[in-house]
C-alpha positions as CSV (number, residue, x, y, z in Angstrom):
1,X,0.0,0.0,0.0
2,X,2.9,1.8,1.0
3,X,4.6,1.2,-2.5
4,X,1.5,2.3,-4.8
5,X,1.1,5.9,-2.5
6,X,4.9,6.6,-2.9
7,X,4.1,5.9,-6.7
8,X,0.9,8.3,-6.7
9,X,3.1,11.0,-4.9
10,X,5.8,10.9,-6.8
11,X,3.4,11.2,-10.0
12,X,1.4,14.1,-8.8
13,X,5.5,15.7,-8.5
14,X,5.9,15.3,-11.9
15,X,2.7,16.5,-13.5
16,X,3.1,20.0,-11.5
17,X,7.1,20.1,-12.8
18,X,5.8,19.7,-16.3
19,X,3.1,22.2,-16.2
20,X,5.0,24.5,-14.8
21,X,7.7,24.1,-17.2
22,X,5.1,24.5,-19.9
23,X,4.0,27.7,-18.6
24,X,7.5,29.1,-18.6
25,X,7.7,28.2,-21.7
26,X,4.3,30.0,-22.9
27,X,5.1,33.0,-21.2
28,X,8.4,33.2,-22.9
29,X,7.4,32.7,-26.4
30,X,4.1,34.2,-25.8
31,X,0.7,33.7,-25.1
32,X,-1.0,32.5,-27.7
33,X,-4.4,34.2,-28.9
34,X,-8.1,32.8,-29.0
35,X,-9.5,33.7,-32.6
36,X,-11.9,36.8,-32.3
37,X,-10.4,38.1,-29.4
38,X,-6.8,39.6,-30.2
39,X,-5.6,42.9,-29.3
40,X,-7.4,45.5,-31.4
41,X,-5.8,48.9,-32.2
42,X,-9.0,50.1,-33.7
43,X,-10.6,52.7,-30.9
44,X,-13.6,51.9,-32.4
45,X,-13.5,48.0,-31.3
46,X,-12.5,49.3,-28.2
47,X,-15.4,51.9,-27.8
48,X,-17.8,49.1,-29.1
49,X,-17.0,46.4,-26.2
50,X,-17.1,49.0,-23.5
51,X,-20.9,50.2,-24.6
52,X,-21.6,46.6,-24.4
53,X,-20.0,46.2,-20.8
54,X,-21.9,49.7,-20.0
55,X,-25.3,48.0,-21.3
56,X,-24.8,44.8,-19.0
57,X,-24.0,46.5,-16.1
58,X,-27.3,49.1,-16.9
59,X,-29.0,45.6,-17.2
60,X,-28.0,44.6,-14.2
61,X,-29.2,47.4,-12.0
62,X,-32.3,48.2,-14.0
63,X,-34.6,46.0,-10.7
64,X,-33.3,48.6,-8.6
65,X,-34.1,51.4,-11.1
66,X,-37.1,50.3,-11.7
67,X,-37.9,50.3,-7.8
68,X,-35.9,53.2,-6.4
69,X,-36.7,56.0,-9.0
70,X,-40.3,55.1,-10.4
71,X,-44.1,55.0,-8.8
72,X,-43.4,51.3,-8.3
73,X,-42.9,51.8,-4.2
74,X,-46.1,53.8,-3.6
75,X,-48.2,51.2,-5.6
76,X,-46.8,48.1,-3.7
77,X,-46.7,48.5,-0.5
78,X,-50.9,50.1,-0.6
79,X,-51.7,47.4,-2.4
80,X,-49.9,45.1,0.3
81,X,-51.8,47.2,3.1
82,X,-55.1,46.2,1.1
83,X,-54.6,42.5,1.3
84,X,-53.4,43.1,4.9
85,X,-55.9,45.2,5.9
86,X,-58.5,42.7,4.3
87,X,-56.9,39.6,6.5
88,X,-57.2,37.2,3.6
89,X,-53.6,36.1,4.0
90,X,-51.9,35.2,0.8
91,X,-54.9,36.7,-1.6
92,X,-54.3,38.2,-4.1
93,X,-51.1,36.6,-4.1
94,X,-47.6,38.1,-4.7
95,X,-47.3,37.3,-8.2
96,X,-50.9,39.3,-8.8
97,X,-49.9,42.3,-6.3
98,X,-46.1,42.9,-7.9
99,X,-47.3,42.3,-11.4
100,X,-50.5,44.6,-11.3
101,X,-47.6,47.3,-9.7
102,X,-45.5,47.1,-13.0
103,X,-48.4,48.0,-15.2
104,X,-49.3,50.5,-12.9
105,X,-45.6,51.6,-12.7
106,X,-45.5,51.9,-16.5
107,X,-48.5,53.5,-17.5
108,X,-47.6,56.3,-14.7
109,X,-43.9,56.4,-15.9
110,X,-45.1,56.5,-19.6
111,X,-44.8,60.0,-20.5
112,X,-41.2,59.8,-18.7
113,X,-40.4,57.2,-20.7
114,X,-41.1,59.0,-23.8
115,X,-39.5,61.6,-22.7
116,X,-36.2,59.5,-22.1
117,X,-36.6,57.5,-25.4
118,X,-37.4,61.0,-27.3
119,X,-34.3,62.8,-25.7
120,X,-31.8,60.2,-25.2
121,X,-32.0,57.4,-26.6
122,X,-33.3,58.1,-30.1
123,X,-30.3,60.0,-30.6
124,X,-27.6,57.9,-29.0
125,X,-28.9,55.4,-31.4
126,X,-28.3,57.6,-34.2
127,X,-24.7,58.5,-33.3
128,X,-26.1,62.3,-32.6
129,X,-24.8,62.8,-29.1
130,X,-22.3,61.0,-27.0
131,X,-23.1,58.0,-24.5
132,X,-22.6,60.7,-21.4
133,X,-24.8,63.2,-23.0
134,X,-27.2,60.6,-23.4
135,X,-27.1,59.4,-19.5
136,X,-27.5,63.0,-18.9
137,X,-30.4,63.5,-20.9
138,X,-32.5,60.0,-19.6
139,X,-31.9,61.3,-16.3
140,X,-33.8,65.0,-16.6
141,X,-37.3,63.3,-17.0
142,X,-36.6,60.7,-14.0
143,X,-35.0,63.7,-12.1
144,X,-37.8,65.9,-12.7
145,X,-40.5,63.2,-12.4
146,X,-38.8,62.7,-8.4
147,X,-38.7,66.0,-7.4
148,X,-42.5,66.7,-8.1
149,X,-42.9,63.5,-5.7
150,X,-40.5,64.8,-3.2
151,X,-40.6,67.1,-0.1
152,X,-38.2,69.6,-0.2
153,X,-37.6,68.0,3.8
154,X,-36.2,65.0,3.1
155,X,-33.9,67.3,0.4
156,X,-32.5,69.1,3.3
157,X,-32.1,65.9,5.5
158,X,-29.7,63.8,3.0
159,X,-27.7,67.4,1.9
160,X,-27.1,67.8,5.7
161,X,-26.1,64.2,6.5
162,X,-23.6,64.3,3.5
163,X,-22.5,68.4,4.2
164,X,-23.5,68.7,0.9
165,X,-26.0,71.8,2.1
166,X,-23.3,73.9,3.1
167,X,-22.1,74.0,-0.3
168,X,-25.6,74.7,-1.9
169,X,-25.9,78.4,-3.2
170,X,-28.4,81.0,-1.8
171,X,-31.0,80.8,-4.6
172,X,-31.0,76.6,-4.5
173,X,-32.1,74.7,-8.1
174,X,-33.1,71.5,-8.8
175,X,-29.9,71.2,-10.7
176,X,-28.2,72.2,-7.8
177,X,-29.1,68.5,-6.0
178,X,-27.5,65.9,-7.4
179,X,-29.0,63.4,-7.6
180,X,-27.3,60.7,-4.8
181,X,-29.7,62.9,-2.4
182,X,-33.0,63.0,-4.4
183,X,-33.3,59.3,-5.0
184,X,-32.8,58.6,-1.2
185,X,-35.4,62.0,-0.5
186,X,-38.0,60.2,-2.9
187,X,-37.6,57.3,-1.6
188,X,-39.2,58.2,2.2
189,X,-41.1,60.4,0.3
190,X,-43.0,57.8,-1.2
191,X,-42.8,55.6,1.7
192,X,-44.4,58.2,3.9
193,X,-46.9,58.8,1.3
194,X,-47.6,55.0,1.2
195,X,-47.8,54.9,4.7
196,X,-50.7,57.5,5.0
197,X,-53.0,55.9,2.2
198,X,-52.8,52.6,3.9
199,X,-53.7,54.1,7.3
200,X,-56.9,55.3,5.5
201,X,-57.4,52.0,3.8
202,X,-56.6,50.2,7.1
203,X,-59.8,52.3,9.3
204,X,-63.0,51.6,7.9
205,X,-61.6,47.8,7.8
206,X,-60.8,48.3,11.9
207,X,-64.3,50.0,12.4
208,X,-65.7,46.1,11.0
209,X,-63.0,44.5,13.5
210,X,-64.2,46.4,16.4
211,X,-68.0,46.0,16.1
212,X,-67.4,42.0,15.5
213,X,-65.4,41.9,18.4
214,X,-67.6,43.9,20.7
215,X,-71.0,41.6,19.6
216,X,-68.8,38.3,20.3
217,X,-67.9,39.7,23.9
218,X,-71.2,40.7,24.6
219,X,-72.8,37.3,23.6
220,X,-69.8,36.0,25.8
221,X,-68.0,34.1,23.0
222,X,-64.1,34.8,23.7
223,X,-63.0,31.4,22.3
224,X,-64.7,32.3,18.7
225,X,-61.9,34.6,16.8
226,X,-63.2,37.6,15.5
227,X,-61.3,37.2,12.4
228,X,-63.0,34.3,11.2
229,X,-66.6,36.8,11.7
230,X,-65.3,39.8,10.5
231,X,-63.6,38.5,6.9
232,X,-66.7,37.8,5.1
233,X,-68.0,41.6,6.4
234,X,-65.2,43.1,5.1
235,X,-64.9,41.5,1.4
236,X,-68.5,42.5,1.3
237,X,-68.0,45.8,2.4
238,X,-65.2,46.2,-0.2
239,X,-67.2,45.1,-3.0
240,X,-70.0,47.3,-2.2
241,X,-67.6,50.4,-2.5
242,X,-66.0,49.0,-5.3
243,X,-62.9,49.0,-3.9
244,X,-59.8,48.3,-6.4
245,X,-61.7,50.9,-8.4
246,X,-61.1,53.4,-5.7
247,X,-57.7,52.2,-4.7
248,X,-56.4,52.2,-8.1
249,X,-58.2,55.3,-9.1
250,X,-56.5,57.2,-6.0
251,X,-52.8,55.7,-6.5
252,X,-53.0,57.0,-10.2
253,X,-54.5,60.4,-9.3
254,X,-52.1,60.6,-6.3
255,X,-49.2,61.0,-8.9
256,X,-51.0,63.5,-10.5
257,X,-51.4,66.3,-8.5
């Protein structure tokens, strides 16, 4: 046993003294080249394969895009208070809630959109302006789309915690805010905003808890959960108000003002 471990060992020596020696011996007479990619000396090659680096790495932070810098927070989270304030658990499930969101999310962000595709992209396309005119130019319509979302508040909080408010001039412009302080400004801005129309979606839903609860107690059944009472009272009431006509209708008119 002894014998076939030396053997093994001293194989295992020999295969790393070859490779290495074969790898001296590339290095010294040169790497040689996969066909399709050798060094270019054409800018133009070059300028090509960074665009498509700059388009994969767009690619991969368009999620947080999309969720950070459009109407896609507001319309989540009240549409998650609705099924919580309801109590019917897992209905209407994720997939429904995050998927009704992005068609919400687009047609609000439309006219942005255009306004990107219009001014940026259309002429990046056609070779008309440069790639960093281009980012400049996509980012007026979000920028201005966020500050007409955003209190001038949170502005102030994120340009004091970065000192960035001392340097601000006397007469302040939206394009003197850059914009690593609006997105995080929007951001609570819409949470807050989200916060207060499911507070009023959540009340009229409490008002049904309450009066459940308070006939159970008085007909002294405590084991009996209210829950299981109050559910059917609640889906009826938000049928009778036609309810994702008004949640839906407010969300959309809520960006509009």
């Amino acid at each position: 046993m002894k014998k076939y471990k030396t053997i093994l060992l001293a194989g295992v020596v020999l295969l790393l003294f070859f490779s290495i020696s074969a790898e001296h011996s590339a290095y010294a007479q040169g790497l040689p080249t996969i066909k399709g990619l050798e060094r270019s000396n054409n800018p133009d090659d070059v300028a090509t394969t960074l665009e498509i680096i700059l388009l994969l790495l767009i690619l991969t932070f368009a999620p947080a895009i999309l969720v950070m810098m459009t109407s896609f927070i507001r319309i989540v989270i009240v549409l998650s208070f609705v099924r919580r304030a309801l109590s019917t658990q897992e209905l209407p499930p994720n997939q429904i809630i995050i998927g009704l969101s992005l068609i919400l999310t687009i047609m609000i962000m439309m006219p942005t959109l255009t306004k990107i595709k219009d001014n940026a992209l259309v002429p990046y396309m056609d070779r008309t302006i440069t790639q960093k005119a281009a980012f400049n130019k996509a980012m007026e319509p979000l920028r201005e789309f966020m500050f007409g979302q955003t209190r001038v508040k949170d502005i102030m909080l994120f340009a004091n915690i970065t000192g960035t408010s001392k340097t601000f001039p006397k007469d302040v412009k939206r394009k003197d805010i850059p914009s690593e302080i609006l997105v995080p400004a929007f951001v609570i801005s819409e949470l807050r905003r989200a916060f207060i129309m499911g507070f009023a979606i959540f009340l009229p839903f409490i008002v049904v808890d309450l009066v459940v609860a308070s006939i159970l107690i008085s007909m002294g059944m405590l084991v009996l959960p209210p829950i299981l009472i109050s559910l059917p009272f609640k889906i009826l009431l938000f049928i009778l108000v036609d309810g994702w006509h008004l949640i839906i209708g407010a969300l959309v008119q809520s960006f509009q003002t």
